[in-house]
N, C-alpha and C positions, 0 to 999 in steps of 0.2 A: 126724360119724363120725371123729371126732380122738381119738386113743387119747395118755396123758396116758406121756410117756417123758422118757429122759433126753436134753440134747442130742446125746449122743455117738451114742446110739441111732439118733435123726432124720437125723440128719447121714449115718452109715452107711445107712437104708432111701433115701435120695435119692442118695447118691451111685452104688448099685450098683445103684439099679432102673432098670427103662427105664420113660419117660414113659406108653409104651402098656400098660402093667399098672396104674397108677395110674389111666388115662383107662376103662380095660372096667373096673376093679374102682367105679370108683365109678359110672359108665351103670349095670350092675349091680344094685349098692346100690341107686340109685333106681328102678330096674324094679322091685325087688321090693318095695318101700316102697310105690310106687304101686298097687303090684296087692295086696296087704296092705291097704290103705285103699279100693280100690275093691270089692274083697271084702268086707271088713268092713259098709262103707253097703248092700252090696247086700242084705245077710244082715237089717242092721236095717231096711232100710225092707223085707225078705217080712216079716218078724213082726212088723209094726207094724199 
């Protein structure tokens, strides 16, 4: 989940973000990855 920028760019999102917007967005992220992929298995093993 790395978004391809320039350094000036990076540099500006870490300096004026707070740590806890980075920490919920990516918990987040992987919540719904997980549950996207648990979903998914669950879907193929009923129609299997």
């Amino acid at each position: 989940m790395i978004g391809v920028q320039s350094a000036k760019n990076k540099e500006r999102d870490f300096t004026h973000g707070k740590p806890i917007h980075f920490i919920i967005g990516g918990l987040l992220g992987t919540l719904l990855f997980l549950l996207a992929i648990w979903l998914l298995v669950k879907y193929l093993i009923a129609t299997s």
